[in-house]
DRENTORKOL-3810 file (N, C-alpha, C; in nm, 4 decimals):
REM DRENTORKOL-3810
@n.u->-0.0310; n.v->5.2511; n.w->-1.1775; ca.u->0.0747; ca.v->5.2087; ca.w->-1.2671; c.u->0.0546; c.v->5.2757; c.w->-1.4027
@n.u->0.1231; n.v->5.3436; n.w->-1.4768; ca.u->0.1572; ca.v->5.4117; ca.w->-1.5471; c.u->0.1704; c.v->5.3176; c.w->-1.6926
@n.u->0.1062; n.v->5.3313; n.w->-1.7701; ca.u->0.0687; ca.v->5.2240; ca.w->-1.8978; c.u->0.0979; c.v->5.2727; c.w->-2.0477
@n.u->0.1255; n.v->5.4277; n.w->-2.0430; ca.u->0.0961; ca.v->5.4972; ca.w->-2.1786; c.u->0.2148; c.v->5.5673; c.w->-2.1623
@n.u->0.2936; n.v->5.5983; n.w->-2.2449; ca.u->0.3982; ca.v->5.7496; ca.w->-2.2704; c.u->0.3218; c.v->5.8185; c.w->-2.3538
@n.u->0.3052; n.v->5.9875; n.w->-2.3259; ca.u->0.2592; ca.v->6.0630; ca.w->-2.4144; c.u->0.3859; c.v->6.1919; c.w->-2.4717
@n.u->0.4183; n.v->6.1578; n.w->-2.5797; ca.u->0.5456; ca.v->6.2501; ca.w->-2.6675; c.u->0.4881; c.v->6.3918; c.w->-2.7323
@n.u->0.4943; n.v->6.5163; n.w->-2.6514; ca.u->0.4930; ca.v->6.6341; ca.w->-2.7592; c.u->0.5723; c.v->6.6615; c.w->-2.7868
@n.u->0.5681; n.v->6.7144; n.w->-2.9370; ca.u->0.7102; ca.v->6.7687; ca.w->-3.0304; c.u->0.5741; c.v->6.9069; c.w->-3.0899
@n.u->0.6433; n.v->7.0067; n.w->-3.0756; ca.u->0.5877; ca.v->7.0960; ca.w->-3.1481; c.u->0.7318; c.v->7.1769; c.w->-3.2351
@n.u->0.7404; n.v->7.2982; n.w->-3.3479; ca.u->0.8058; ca.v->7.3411; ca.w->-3.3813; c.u->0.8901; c.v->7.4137; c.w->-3.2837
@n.u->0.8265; n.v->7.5003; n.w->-3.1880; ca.u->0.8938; ca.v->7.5949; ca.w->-3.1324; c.u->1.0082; c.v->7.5308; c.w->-2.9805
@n.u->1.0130; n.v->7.4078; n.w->-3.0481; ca.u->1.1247; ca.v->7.3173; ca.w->-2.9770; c.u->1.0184; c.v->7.2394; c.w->-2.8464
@n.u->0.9467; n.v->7.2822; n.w->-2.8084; ca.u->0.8791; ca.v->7.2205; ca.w->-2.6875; c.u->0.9111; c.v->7.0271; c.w->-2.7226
@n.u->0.9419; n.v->6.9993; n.w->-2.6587; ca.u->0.9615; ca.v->6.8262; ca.w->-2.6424; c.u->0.9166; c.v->6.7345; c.w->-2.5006
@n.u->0.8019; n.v->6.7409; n.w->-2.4900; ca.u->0.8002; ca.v->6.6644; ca.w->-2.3845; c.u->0.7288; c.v->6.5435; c.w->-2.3315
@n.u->0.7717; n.v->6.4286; n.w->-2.2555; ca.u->0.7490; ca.v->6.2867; ca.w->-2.2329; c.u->0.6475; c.v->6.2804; c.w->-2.1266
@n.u->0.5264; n.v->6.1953; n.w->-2.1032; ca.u->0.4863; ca.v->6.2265; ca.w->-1.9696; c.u->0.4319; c.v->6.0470; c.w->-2.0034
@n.u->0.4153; n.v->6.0388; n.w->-1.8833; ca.u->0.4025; ca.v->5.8737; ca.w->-1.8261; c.u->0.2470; c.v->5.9017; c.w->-1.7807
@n.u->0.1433; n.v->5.8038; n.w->-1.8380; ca.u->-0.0003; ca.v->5.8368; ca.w->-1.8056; c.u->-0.0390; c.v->5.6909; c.w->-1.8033
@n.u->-0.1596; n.v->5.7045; n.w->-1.7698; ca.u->-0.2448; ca.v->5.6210; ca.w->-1.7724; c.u->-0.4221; c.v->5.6031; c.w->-1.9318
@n.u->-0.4206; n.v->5.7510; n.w->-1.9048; ca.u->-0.4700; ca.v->5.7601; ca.w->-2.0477; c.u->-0.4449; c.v->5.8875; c.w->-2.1157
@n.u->-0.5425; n.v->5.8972; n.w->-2.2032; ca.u->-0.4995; ca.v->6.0767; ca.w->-2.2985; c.u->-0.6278; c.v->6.0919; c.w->-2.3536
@n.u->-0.6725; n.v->6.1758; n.w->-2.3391; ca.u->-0.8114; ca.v->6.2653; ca.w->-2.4495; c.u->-0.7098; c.v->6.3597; c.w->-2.5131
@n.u->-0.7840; n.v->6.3482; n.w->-2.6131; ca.u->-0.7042; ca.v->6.4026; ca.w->-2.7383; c.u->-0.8387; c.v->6.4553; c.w->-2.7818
@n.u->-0.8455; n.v->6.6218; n.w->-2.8340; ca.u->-0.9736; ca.v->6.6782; ca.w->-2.9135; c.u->-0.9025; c.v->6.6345; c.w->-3.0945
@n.u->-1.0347; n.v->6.6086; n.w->-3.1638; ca.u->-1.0117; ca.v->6.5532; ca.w->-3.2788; c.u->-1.0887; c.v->6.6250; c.w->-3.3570
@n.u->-1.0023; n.v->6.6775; n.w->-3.4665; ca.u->-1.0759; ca.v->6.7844; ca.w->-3.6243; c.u->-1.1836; c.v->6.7202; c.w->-3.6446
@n.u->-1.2475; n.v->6.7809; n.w->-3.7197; ca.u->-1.3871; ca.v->6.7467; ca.w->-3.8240; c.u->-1.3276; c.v->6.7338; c.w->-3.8948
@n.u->-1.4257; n.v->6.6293; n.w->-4.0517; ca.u->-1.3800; ca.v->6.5781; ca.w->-4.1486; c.u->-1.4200; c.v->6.6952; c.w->-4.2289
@n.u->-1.4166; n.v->6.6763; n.w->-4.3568; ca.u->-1.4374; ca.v->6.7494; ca.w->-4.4838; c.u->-1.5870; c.v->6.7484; c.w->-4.5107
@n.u->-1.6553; n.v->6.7757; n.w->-4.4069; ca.u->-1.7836; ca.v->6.7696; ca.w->-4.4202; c.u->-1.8236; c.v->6.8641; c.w->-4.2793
@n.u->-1.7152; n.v->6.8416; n.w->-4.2072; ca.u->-1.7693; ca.v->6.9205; ca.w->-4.0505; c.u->-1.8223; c.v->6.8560; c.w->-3.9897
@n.u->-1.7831; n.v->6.7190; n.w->-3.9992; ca.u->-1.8599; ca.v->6.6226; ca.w->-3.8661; c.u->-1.7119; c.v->6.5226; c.w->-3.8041
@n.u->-1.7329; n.v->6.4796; n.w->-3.7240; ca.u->-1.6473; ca.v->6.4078; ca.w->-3.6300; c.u->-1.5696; c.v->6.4925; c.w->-3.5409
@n.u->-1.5952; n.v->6.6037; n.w->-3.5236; ca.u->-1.5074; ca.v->6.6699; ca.w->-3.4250; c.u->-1.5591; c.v->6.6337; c.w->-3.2576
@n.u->-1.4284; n.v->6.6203; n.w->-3.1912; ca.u->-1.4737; ca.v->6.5824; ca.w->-3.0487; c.u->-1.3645; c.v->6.4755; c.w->-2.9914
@n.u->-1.3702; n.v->6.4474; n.w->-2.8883; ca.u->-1.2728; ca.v->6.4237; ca.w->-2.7970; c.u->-1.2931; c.v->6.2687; c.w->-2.8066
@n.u->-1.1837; n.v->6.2251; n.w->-2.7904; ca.u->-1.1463; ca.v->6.0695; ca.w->-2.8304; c.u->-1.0557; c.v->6.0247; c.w->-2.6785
@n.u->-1.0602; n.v->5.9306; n.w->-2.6541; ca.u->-1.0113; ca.v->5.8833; ca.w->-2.5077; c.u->-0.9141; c.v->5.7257; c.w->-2.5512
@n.u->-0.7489; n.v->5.7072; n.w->-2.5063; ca.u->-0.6791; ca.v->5.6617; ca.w->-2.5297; c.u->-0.6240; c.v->5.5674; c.w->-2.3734
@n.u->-0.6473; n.v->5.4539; n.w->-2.4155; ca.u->-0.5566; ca.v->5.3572; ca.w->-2.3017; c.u->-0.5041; c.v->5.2671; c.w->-2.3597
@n.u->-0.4152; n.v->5.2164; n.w->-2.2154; ca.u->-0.3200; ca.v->5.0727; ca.w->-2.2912; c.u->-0.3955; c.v->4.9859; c.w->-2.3462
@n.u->-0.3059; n.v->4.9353; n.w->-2.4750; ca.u->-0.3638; ca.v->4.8394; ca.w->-2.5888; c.u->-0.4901; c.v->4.9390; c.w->-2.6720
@n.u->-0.4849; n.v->5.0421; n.w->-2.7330; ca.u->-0.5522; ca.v->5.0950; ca.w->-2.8197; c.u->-0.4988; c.v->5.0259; c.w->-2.9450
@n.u->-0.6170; n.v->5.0666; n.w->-3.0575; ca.u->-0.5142; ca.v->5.0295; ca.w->-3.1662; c.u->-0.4151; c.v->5.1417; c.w->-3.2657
@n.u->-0.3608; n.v->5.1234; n.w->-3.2955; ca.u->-0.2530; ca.v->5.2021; ca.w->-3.3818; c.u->-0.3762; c.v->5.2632; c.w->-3.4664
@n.u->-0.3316; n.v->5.3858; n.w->-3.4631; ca.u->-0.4103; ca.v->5.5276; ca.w->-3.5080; c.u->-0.3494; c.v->5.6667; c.w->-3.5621
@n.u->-0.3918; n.v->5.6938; n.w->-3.6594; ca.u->-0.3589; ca.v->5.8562; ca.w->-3.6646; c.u->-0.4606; c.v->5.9260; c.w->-3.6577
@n.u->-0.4360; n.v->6.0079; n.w->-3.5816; ca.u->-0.5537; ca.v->6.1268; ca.w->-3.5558; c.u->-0.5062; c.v->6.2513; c.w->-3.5921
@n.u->-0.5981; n.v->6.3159; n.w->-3.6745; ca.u->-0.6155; ca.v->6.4464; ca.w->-3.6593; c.u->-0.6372; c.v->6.5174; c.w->-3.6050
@n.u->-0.5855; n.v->6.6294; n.w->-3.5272; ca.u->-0.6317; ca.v->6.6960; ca.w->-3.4025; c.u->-0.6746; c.v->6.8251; c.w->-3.4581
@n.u->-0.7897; n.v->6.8906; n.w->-3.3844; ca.u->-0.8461; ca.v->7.0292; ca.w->-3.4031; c.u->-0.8085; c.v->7.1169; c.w->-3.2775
@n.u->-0.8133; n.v->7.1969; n.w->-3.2520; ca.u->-0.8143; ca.v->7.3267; ca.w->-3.1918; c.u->-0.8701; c.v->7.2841; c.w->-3.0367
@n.u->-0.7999; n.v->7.2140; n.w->-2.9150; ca.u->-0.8878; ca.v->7.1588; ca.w->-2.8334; c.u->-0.8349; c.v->7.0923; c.w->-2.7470
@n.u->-0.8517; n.v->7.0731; n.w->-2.6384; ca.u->-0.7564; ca.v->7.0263; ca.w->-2.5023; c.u->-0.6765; c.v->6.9022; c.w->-2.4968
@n.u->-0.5719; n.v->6.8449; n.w->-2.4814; ca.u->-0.4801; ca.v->6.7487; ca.w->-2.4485; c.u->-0.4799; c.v->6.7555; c.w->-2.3081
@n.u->-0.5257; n.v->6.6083; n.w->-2.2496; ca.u->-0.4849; ca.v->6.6234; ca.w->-2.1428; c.u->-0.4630; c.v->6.4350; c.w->-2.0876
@n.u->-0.3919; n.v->6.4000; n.w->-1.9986; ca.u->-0.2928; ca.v->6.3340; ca.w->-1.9593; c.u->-0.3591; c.v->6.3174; c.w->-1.7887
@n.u->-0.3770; n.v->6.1777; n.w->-1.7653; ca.u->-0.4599; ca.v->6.1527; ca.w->-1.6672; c.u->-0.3608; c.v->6.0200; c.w->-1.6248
@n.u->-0.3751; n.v->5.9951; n.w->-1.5050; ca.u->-0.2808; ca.v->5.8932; ca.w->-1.3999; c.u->-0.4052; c.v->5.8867; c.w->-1.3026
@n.u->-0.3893; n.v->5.7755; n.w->-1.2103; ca.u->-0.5021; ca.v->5.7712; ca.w->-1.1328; c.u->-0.6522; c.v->5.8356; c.w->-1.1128
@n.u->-0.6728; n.v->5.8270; n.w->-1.2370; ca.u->-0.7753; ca.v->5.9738; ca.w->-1.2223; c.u->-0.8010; c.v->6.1051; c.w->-1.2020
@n.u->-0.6567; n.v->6.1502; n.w->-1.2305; ca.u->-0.6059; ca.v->6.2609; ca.w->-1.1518; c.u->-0.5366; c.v->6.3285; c.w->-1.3214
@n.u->-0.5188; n.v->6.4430; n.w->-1.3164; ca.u->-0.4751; ca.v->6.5391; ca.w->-1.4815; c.u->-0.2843; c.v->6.5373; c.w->-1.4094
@n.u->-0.2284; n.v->6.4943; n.w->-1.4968; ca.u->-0.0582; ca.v->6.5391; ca.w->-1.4688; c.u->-0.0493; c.v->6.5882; c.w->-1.6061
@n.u->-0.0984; n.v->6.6154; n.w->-1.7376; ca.u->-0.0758; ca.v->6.7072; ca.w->-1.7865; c.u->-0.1672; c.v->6.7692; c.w->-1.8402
@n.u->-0.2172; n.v->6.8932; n.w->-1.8675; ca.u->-0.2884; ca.v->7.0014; ca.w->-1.9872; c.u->-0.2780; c.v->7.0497; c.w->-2.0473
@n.u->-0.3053; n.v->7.0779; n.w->-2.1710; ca.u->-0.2580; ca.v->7.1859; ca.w->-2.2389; c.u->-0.3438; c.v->7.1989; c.w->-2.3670
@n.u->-0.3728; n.v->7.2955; n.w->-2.4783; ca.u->-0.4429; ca.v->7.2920; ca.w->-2.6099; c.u->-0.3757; c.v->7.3000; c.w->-2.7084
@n.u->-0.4298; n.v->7.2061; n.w->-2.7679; ca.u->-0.3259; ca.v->7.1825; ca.w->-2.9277; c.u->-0.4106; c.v->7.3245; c.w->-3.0437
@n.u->-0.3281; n.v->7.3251; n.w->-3.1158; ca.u->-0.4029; ca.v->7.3836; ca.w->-3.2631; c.u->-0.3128; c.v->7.3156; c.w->-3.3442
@n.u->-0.4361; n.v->7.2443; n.w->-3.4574; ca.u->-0.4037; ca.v->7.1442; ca.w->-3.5013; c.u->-0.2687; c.v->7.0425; c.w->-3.4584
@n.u->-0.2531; n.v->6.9898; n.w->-3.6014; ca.u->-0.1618; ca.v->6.8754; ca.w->-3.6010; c.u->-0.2968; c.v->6.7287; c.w->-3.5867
@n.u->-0.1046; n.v->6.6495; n.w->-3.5751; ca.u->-0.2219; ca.v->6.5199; ca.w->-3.5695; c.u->-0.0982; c.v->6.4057; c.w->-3.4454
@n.u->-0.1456; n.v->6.2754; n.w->-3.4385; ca.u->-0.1577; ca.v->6.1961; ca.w->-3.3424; c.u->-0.1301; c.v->6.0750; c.w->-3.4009
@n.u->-0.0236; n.v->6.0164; n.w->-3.3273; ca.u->0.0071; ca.v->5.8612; ca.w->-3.3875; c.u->-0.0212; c.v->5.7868; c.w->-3.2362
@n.u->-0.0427; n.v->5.6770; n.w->-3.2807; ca.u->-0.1013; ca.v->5.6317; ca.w->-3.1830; c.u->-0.0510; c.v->5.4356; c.w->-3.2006
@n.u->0.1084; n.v->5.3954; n.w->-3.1248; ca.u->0.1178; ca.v->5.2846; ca.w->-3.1703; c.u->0.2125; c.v->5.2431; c.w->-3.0504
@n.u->0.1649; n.v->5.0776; n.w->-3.0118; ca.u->0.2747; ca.v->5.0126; ca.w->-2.9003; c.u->0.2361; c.v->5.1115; c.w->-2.7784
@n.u->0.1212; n.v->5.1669; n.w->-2.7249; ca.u->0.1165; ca.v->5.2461; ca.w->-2.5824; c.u->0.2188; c.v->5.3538; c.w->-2.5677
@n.u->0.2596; n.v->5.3847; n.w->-2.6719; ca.u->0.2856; ca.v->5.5508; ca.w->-2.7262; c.u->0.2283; c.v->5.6775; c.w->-2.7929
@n.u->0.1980; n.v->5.7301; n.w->-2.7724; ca.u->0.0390; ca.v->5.8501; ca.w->-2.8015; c.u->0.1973; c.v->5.9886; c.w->-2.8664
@n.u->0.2035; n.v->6.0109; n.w->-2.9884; ca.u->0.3240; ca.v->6.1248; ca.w->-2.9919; c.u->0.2200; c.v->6.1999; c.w->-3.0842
@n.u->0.1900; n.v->6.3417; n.w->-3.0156; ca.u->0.1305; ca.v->6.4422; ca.w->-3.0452; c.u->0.2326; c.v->6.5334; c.w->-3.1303
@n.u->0.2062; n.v->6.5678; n.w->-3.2508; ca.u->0.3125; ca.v->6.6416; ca.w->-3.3085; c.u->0.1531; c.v->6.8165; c.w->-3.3595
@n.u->0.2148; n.v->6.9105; n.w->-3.3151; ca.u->0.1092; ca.v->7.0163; ca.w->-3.3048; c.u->0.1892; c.v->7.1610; c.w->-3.3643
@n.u->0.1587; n.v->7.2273; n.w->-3.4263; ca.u->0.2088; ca.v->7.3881; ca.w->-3.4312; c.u->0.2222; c.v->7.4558; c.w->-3.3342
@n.u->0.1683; n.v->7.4681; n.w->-3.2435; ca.u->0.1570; ca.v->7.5021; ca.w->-3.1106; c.u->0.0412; c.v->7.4786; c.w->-3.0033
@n.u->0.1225; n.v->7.4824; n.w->-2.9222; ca.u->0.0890; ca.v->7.4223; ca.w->-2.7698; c.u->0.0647; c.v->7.5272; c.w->-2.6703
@n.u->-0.0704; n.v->7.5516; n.w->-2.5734; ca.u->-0.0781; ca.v->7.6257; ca.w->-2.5235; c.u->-0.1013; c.v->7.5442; c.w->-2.3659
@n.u->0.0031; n.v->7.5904; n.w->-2.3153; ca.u->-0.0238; ca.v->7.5262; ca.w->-2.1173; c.u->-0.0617; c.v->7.6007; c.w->-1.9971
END
């Protein structure tokens, strides 16, 4: 059963919805160069913005990947079991 919507919007029009179960999201370093690394998202997280670094998105259902792809930068809202990745570009 399918618990999460994950929303990309990038500039170059890409828009797309995918129905998951969870999301790893790679996450920037701070202003110091620490915290970079992959963060893991399921139903009932709490409302979040993330910063994203240079680093894989990917979209999991039964344990299984239904989506992939690498962000460079952008960042990540994270509210109500909606994950909307907004990125410069998207590589799949």
């Amino acid at each position: 059963m399918n618990e999460l919507t994950l929303k990309i919007v990038t500039p170059e029009g890409t828009d797309q919805t995918v129905d998951c179960e969870s999301v790893i999201l790679w996450m920037a370093s701070d202003h110091k160069g620490k915290g970079e690394g992959s963060i893991g998202i399921r139903k009932g997280h709490t409302d979040a913005v993330i910063a994203l670094g240079n680093g894989p998105l990917q979209a999991l259902s039964n344990g299984k990947s239904v989506f992939s792809a690498q962000t460079q930068g952008g960042f990540a809202t994270v509210s109500h079991n909606v994950i909307t990745v907004v990125t410069p570009h998207l590589s799949l």
